[in-house]
C-alpha positions as YAML, in Angstrom:
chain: A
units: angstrom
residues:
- id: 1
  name: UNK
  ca: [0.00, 0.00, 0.00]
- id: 2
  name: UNK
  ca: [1.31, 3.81, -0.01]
- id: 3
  name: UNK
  ca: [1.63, 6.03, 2.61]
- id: 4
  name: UNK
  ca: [-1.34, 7.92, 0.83]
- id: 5
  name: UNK
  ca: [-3.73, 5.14, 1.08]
- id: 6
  name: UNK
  ca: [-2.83, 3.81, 4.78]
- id: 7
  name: UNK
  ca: [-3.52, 7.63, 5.93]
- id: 8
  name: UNK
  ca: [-6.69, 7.12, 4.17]
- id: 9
  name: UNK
  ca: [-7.48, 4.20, 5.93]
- id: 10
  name: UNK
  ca: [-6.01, 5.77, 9.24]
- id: 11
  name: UNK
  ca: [-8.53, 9.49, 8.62]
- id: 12
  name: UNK
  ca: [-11.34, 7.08, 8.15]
- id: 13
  name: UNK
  ca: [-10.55, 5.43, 11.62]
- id: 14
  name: UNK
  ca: [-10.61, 8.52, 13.15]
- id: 15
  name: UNK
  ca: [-13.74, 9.83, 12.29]
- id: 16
  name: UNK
  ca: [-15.26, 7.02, 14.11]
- id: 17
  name: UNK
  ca: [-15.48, 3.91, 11.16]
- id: 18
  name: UNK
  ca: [-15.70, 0.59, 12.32]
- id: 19
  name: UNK
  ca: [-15.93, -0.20, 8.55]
- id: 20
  name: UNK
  ca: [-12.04, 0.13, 8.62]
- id: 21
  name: UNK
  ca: [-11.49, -2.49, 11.06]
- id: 22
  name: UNK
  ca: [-10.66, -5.75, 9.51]
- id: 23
  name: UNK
  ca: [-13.61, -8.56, 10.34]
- id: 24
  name: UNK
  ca: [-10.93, -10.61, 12.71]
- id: 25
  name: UNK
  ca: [-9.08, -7.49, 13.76]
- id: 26
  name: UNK
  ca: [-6.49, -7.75, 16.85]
- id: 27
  name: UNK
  ca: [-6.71, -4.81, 19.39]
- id: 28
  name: UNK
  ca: [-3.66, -5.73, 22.33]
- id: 29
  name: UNK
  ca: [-4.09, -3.49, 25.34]
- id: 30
  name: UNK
  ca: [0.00, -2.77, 25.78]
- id: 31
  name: UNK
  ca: [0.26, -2.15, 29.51]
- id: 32
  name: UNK
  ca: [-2.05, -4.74, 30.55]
- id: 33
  name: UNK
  ca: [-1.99, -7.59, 27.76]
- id: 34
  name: UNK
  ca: [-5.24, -7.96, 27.23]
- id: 35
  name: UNK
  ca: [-6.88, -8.81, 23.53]
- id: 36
  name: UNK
  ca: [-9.77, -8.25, 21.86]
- id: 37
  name: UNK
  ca: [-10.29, -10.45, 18.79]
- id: 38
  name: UNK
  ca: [-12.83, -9.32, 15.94]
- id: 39
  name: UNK
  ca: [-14.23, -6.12, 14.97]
- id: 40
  name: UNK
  ca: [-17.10, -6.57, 17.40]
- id: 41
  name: UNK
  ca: [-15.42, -7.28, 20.55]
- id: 42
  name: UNK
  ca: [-13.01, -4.17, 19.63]
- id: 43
  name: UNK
  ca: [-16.16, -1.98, 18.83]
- id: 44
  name: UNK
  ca: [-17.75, -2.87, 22.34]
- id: 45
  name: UNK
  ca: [-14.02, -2.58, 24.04]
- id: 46
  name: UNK
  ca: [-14.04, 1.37, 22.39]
- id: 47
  name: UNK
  ca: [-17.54, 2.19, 23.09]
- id: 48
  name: UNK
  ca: [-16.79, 1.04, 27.02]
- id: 49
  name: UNK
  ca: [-13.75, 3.80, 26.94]
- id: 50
  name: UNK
  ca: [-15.58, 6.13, 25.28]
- id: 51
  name: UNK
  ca: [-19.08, 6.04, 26.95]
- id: 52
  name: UNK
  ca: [-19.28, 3.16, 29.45]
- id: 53
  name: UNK
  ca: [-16.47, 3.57, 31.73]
- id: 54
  name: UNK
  ca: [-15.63, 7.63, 30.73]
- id: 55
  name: UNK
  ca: [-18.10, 10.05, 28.85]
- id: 56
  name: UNK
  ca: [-14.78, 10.80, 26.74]
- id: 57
  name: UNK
  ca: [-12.93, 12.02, 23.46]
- id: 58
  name: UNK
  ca: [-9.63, 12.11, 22.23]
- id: 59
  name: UNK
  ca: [-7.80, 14.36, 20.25]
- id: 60
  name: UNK
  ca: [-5.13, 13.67, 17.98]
- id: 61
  name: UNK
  ca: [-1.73, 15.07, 18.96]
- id: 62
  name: UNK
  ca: [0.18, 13.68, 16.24]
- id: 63
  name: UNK
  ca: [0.14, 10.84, 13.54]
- id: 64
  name: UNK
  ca: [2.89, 9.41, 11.78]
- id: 65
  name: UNK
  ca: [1.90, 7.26, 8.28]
- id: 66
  name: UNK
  ca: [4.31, 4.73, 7.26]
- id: 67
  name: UNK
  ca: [3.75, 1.89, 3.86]
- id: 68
  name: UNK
  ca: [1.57, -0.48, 6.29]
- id: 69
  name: UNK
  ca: [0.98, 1.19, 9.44]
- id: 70
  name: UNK
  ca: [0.36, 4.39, 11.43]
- id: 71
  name: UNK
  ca: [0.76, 5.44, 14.70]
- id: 72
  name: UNK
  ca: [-0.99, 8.24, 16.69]
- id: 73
  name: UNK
  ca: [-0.36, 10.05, 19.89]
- id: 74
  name: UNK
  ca: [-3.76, 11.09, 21.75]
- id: 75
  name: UNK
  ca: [-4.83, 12.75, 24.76]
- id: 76
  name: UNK
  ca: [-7.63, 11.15, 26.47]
- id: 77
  name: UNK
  ca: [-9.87, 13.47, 28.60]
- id: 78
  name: UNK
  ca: [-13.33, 12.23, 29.89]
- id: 79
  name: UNK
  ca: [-15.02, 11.79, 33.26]
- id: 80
  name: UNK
  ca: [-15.45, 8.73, 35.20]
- id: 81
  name: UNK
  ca: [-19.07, 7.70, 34.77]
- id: 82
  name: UNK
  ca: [-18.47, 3.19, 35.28]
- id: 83
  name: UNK
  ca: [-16.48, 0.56, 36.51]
- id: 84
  name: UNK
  ca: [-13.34, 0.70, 35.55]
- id: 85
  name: UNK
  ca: [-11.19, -2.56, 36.44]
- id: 86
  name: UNK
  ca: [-13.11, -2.33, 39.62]
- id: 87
  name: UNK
  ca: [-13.49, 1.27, 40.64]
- id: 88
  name: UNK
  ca: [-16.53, 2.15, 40.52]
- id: 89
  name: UNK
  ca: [-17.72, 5.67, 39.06]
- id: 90
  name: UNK
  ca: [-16.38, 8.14, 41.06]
- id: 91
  name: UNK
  ca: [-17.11, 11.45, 38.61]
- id: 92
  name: UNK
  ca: [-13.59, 12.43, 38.41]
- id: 93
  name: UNK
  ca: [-12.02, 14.26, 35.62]
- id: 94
  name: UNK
  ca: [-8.96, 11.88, 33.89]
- id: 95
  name: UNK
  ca: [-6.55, 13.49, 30.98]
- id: 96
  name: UNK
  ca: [-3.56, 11.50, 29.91]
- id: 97
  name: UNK
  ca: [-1.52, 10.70, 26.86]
- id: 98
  name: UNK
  ca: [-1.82, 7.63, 24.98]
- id: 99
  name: UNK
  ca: [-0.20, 6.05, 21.48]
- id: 100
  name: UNK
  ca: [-1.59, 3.57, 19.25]
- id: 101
  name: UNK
  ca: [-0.25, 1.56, 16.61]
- id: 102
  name: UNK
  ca: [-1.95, 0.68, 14.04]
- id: 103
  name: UNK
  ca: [-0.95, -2.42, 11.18]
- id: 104
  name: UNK
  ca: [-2.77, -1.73, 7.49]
- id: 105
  name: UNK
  ca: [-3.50, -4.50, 4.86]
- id: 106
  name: UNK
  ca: [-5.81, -3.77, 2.04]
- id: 107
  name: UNK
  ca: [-7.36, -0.95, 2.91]
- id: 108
  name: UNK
  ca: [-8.25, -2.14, 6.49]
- id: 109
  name: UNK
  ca: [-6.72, -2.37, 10.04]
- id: 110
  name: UNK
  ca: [-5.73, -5.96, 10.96]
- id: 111
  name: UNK
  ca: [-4.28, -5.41, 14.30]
- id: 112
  name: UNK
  ca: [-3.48, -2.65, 16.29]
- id: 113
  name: UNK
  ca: [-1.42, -1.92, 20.18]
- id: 114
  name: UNK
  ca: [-2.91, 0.70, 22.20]
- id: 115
  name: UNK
  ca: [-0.15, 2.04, 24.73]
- id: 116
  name: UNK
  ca: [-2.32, 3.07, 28.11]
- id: 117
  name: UNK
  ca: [-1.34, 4.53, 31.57]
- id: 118
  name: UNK
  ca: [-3.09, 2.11, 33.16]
- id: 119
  name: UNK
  ca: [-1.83, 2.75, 36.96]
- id: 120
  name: UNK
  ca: [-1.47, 6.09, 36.39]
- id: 121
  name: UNK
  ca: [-5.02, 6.29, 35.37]
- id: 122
  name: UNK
  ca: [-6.05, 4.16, 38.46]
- id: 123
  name: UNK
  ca: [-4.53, 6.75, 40.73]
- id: 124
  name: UNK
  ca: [-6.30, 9.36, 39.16]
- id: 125
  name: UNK
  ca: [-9.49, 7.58, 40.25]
- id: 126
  name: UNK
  ca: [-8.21, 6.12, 44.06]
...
């Protein structure tokens, strides 16, 4: 693929299309391990982020678009409105950088390794 292609692919992700996710799409949560296998189980793990376990949004910081990949530095901001990893909603405001990686074949994203401050998020909620 070219570079102007996988940033088409990587644009389309970020205006919130699911399309672009590959049917057995990979999502790895870095700091913790944990996988989500198939473009539904990574839909439901986003919408938890974004309105289950946060009311949140993310803005793009920076994106770098390589021949079969891109990666994108984020800032999370959102309030605590669910369990998260068993802390339950305590209305707190969270902001924090994140990066994700993202891996590109034919015009869809096959896997992908979100980097997440997991503890320091926790102690933002303790």
């Amino acid at each position: 693929m070219s570079r102007a292609d996988v940033e088409k692919v990587a644009e389309a992700y970020m205006s919130g299309g699911p399309y672009v996710l590959a049917e057995d799409v990979v999502f790895t949560l870095g700091d913790s391990g944990e996988v989500y296998e198939g473009r539904d189980a990574v839909s439901q793990m986003l919408s938890a982020w974004y309105g289950e376990m946060f009311e949140a949004d993310s803005e793009r910081l920076a994106m770098f678009v390589g021949d079969d990949g891109f990666a994108v530095e984020f800032r999370f901001e959102g309030t605590h409105i669910g369990d998260f990893y068993g802390i339950g909603a305590t209305g707190r405001s969270v902001s924090f950088p994140f990066v994700g990686t993202y891996q590109v074949e034919g015009s869809k994203i096959v896997s992908a390794t979100i980097y997440l401050p997991m503890e320091r998020i926790k102690s933002m909620l303790s």
